[in-house]
C-alpha positions in Angstrom: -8.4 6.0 -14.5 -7.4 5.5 -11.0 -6.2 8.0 -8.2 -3.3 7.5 -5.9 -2.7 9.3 -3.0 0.2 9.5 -0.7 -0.4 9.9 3.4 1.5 12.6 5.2 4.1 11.8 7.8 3.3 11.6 11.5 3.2 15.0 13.2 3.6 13.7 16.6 7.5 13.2 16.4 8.3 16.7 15.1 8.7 20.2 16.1 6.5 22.1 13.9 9.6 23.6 11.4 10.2 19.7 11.0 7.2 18.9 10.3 6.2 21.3 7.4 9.4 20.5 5.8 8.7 16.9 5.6 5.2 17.6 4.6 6.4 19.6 2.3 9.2 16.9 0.9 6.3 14.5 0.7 4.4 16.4 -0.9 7.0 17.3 -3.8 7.7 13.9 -4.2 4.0 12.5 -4.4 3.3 15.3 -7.2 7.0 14.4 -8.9 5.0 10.5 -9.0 1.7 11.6 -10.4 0.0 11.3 -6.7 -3.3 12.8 -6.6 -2.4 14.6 -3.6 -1.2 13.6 -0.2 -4.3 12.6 3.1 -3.7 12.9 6.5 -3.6 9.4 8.7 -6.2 10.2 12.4 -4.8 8.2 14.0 -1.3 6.3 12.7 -2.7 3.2 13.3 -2.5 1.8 9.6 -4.2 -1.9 8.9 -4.2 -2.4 5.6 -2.5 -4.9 3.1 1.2 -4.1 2.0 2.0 -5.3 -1.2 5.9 -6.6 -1.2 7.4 -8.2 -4.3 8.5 -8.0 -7.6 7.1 -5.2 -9.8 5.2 -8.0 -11.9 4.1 -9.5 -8.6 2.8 -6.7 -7.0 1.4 -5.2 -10.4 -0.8 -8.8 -10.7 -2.7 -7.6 -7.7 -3.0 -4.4 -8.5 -4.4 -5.0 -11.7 -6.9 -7.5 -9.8 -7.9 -4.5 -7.7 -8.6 -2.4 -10.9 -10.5 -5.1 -12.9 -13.1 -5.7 -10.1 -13.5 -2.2 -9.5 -11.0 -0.4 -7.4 -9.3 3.0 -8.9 -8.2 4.7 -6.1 -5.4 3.8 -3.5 -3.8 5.6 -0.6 -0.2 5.0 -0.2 1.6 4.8 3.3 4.1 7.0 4.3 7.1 7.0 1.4 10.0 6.7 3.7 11.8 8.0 0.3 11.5 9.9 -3.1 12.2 6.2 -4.6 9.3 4.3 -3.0 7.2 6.4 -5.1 9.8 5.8 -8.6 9.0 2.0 -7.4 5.0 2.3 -7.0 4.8 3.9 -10.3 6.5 1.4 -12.0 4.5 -1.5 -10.2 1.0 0.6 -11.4 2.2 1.6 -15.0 2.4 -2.5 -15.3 -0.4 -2.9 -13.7 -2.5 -0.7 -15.7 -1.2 -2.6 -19.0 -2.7 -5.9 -17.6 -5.7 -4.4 -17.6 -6.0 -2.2 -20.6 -8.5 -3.3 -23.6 
């Protein structure tokens, strides 16, 4: 089983109205996807891989993640509903790579 969780947009930019209605929009969105739930960045400053590619390209290393171990990810800020349609068709591959 893994987990996937989405990250919340950057408050900093916003009036507060703004804010919790893009919270909230990410946060329909991630639970529309099958997200765990959705994790607050400290401090913006993101270094971690990006996987870009075809779904069967990004879904290879995702299912290399999952067969050494790995089973729960944390997504960067969906700029849109879709990214999330596209991540969950990248991981439902994935997860058939690695199934018994």
């Amino acid at each position: 089983m893994i987990e996937v969780f989405s990250t919340c947009p950057n408050s900093s930019a916003n009036d507060p109205g703004t804010y919790a209605r893009a919270v909230a929009e990410v946060a329909r969105w991630s639970e529309r996807y099958g997200c765990k739930g959705i994790l607050p960045f400290q401090n913006y400053k993101t270094f971690c891989p990006y996987l870009v590619g075809s779904y069967g390209r990004v879904a290879e290393e995702l299912a290399r993640c999952i067969a050494v171990g790995y089973h729960t990810f944390i997504l960067d800020i969906p700029p849109e509903e879709q990214e999330l349609h596209h991540t969950n068709i990248a991981f439902s591959y994935a997860l058939q790579q690695v199934a018994p």
